[in-house]
C-alpha positions in Angstrom: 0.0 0.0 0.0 1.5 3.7 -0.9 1.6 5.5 2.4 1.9 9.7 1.8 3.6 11.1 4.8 3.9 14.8 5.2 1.0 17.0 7.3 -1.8 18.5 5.4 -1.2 22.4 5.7 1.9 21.8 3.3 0.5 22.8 0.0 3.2 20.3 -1.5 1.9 17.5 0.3 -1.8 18.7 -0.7 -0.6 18.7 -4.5 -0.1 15.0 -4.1 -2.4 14.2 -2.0 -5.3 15.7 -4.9 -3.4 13.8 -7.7 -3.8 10.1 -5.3 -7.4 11.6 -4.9 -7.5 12.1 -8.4 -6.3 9.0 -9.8 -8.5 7.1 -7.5 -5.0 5.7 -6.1 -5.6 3.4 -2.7 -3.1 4.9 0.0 -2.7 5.7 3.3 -1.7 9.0 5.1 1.3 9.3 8.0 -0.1 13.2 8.7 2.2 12.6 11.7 5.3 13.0 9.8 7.1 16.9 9.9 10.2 18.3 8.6 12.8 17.5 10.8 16.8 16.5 11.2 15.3 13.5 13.6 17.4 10.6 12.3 13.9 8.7 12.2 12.7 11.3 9.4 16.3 11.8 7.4 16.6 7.5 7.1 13.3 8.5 5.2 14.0 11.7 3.6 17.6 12.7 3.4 17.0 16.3 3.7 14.6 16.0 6.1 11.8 17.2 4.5 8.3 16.3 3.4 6.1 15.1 1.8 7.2 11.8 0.9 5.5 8.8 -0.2 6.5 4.9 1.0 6.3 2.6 -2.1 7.1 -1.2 -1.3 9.4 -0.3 1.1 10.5 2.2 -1.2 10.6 6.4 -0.3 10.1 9.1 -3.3 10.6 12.3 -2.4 9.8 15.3 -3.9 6.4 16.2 -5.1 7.0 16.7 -9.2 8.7 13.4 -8.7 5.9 12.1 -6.7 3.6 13.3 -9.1 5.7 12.0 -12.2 5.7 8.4 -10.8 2.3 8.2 -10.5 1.5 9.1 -14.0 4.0 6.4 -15.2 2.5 3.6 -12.7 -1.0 4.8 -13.1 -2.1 5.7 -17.0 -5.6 4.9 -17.0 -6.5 8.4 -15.7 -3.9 10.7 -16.7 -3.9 14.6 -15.3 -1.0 15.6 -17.5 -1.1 15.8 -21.7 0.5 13.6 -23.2 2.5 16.1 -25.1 
């Protein structure tokens, strides 16, 4: 199951948490989760910063790169062009 962590006043998180929405993806939500330098958050996100989403044990970080992953791994309903 994806899990997005971040916290929900972060418009970054909000951005992929629309395009999961969107996409009818099936995830989960860590809202718990804040920027930090704790070395629980950095062994998940180097910089310390969020969001992030867990894929298979996986983290992506980054939300253009979050969103670019899931319009490669889920097509059927696309929210970019194609061109």
């Amino acid at each position: 199951m994806i899990k997005l962590c971040g916290f929900r006043i972060s418009n970054y998180h909000n951005k992929v948490l629309i395009a999961l929405l969107e996409k009818g993806v099936p995830h989960e939500e860590d809202d718990s989760v804040k920027p930090s330098q704790d070395e629980a958050v950095l062994a998940r996100s180097p910089l310390g910063k969020v969001p992030f989403l867990e894929v298979d044990g996986t983290c992506l970080r980054e939300s253009n790169v979050i969103l670019e992953y899931l319009e490669d791994a889920y097509p059927q309903k696309p929210l970019l062009p194609k061109d």
